[in-house]
N, C-alpha and C positions, 0 to 999 in steps of 0.2 A: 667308567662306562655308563651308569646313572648320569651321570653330566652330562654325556654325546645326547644318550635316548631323548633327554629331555629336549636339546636341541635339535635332534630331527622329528621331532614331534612337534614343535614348535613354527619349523621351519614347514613341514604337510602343512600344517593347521593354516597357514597364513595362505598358501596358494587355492587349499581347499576355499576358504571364505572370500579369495580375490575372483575364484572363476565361479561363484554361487550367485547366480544372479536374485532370485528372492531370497536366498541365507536359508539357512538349516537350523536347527534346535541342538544345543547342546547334548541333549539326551541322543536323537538321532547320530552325531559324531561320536560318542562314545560307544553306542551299541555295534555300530560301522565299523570301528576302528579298533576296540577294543579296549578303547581309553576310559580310566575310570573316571567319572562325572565330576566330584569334587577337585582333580586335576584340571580338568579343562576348563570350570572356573577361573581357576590363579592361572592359567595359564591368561584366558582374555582378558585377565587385571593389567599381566605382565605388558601384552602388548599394551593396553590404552595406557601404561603409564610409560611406554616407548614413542607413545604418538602416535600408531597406528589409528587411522580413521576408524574406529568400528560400530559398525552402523545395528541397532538395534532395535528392531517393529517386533511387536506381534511375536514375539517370543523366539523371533528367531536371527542371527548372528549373518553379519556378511561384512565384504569390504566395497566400497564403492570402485565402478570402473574405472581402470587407470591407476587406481593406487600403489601398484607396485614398478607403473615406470619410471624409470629415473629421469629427474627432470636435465634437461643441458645445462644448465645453468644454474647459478643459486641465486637466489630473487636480492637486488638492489636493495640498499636501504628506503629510497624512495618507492623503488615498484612496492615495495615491504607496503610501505604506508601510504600509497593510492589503492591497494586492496581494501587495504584497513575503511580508509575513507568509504570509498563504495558501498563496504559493508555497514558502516555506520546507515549511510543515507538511507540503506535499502531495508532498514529495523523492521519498516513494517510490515515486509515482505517473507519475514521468519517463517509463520504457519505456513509460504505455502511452496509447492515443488520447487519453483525457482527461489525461492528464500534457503531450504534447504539444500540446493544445489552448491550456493553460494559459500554457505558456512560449509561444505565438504572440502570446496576450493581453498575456503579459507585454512582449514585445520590443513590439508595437503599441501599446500604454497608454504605456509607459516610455520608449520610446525607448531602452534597450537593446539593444546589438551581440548576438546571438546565444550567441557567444562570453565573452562577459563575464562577469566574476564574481561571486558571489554576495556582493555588498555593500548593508550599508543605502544608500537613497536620500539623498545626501547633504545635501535640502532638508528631510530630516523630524526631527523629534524624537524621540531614541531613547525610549520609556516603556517597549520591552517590547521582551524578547530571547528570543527562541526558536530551540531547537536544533531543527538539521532531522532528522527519520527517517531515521539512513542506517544502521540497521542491518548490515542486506544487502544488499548492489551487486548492484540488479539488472542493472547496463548486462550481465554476461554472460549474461542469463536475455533476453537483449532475444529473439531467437527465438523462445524457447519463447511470450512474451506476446502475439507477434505473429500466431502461430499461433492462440492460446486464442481471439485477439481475432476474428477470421477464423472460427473454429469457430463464436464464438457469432454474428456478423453474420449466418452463415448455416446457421444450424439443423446443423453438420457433426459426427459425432464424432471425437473424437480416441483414435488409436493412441498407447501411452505405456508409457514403461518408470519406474515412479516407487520411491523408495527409501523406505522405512518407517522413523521417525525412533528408534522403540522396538527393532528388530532391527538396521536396517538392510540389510533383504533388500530383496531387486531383483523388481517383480511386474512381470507384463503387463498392461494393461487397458485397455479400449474404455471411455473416459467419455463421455458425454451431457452436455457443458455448459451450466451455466446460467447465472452470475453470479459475477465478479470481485469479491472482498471483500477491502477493506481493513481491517486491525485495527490502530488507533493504538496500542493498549495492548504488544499485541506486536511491534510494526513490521515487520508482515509482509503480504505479499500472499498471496492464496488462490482456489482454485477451488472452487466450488463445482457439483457435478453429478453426474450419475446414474450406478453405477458399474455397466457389465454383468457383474464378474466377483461385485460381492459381492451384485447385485437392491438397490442401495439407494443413499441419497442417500449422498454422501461428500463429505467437505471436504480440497482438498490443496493443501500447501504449495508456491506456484508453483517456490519455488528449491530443490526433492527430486524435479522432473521430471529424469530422465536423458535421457531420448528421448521427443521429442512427434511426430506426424505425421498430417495431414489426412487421415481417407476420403473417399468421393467420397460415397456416402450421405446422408442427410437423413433426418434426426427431426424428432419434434415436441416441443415446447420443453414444458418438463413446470415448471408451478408451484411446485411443492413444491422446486424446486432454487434458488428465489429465496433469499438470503439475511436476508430477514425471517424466513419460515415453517423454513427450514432450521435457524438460530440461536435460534429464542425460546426454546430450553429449554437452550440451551447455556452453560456459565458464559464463555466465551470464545469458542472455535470448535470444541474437542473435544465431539462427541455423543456422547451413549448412545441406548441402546434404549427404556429406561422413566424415566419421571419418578417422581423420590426427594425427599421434603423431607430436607433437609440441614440440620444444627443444630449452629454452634460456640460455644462460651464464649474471651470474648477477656476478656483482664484487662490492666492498666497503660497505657501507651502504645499499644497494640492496639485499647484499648476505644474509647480517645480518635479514633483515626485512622478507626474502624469508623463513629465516629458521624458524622463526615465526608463519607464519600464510598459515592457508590451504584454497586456493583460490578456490580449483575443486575437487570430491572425488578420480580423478584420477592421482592429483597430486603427483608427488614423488621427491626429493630434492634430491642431490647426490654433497658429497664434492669435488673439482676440488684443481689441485695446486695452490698457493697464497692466500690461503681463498675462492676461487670463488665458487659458487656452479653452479651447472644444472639443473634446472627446466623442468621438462616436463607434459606433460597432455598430453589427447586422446580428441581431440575437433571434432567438425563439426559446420566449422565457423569459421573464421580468423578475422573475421572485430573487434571483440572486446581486442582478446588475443593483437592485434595490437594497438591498446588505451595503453594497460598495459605497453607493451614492451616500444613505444614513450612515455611514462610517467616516465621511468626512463633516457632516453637519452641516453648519450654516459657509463653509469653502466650494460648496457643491449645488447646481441650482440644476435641475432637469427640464430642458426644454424639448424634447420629441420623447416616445410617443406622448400623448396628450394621457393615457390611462396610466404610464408609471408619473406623469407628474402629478396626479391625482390619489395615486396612490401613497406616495412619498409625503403630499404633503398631508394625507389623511394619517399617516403614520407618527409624523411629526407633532400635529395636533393633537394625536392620543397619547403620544409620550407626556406633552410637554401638560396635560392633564392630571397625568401620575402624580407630579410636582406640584403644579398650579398656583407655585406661590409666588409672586413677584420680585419681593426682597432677594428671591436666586437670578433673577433676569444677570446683574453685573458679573457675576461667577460664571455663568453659562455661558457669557460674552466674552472672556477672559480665557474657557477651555477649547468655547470655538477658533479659536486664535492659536492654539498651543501648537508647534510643531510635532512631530513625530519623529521619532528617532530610528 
């Protein structure tokens, strides 16, 4: 008889937590129910060690929606491991609501403990191995996201103290949130929203918040902060003010890699004599297309606008200062040369 109780105790428990939309406190179900509290402990061990999803904030117990239908099917080896995948890609996506959306899906699809680790599914066929984005640990930035997250659900601004990556000074500012951007390229996350100290749209790196903090206020959510319209001119996520055509000459292995891959939608390639190609875009914003360009060295020669070739090559000259010694000139001519893998 102890055997059944425990089973329909078990069996309440689990629809109470499936229909609790914020979850309830353990103490709260026992005094409700009449269940003693050190019970309902082992009881929620029992289920997480069944696999139940059991989702735990702020002290209080629930299951996620959906958890208790049965799914029609039982998930393929491969669907198994195009989850897997996605979940990898999307690492750095953890902290935030669609991060943990996903690991729900995952532990519900998979049948994975919560806790478990991030291993191929052991039914599937390895074909494809992907590194996860773990750049940046956001788990310390967890705060700050949860905040952003919370500003944008409700139209809030955010109070903030963020660090400037070029000085690294400390400013104050009232942003208007619009939209969470991830950039696989640079594996990072980013804000994107209206900045009242500069009147204008701005893009910030979530992990260069020093201090975030909710107003009570309400704005109205402004378009232009969406990271479509915010981005279309950007070569990355760094803005400018005015839209510049941009023009480099890539030679050897550079030309080769250019004709590859499409950096900007306003990219366009164009063959030149000796192999060479010409690269151009419509940018607003030099500072980053100028990364690109110094990252190929002397394979990369910038001819338009006339202020990044100015820039580039004042860049060039203060590197090549750092060194200054000549005896490196044939070395340096030997790495400029070097393929890339």
């Amino acid at each position: 008889m102890a055997r059944n109780n425990q089973i329909v105790r078990l069996l309440k428990l689990i629809r109470i937590l499936a229909d609790s939309r914020r979850g309830l406190p353990l103490k709260t179900l026992a005094e409700r129910h009449g269940w003693l509290l050190r019970t309902l402990y082992r009881d929620m061990a029992a289920l997480e060690e069944a696999n139940f999803p059991i989702i735990h904030e702020e002290g209080r117990f629930r299951l996620p929606p959906g958890s208790l239908r049965v799914p029609d099917n039982q998930l393929q080896p491969d669907e198994r491991l195009a989850l897997f995948s996605v979940r990898q890609l999307a690492s750095g996506l953890r902290e935030t609501t669609t991060g943990r959306a996903l690991e729900r899906l995952w532990q519900r699809l998979s049948g994975e403990r919560p806790d478990a680790p991030l291993l191929l599914p052991k039914d599937a066929v390895r074909t494809v191995e992907i590194r996860s984005p773990l750049a940046i640990d956001y788990g310390i930035h967890r705060r700050t996201i949860a905040l952003i997250e919370e500003a944008l659900a409700e139209s809030r601004p955010l109070s903030c103290r963020y660090e400037a990556l070029s000085t690294g000074d400390l400013t104050a500012r009232i942003v208007e949130p619009g939209e969470l951007h991830w950039d696989p390229a640079l594996e990072s996350l980013y804000l994107i929203g209206w900045c009242r100290l500069r009147q204008a749209v701005r893009v910030f790196a979530v992990h260069r918040f020093r201090m975030v903090s909710l107003l009570r206020e309400r704005f109205q959510p402004r378009p232009e902060c969406r990271s479509r319209p915010a981005l279309r001119h950007a070569f990355r996520v760094w803005r400018g003010g005015n839209v510049e055509r941009v023009v480099v000459r890539l030679s050897g292995w550079a030309a080769r890699e250019a004709r590859e891959r499409k950096l900007h939608p306003s990219q366009q390639v164009t063959r030149v004599a000796g192999g060479d190609v010409r690269v151009s875009f419509e940018l607003a914003g030099l500072e980053e297309v100028m990364r690109w360009v110094l990252g190929y060295g002397a394979l990369a020669r910038v001819e338009e606008p006339a202020a990044l070739v100015v820039a580039v090559r004042s860049e060039l000259e203060h590197a090549w200062g750092r060194y200054g010694l000549q005896q490196h000139a044939n070395a340096i001519g030997v790495l400029a040369g070097a393929p890339r893998k």
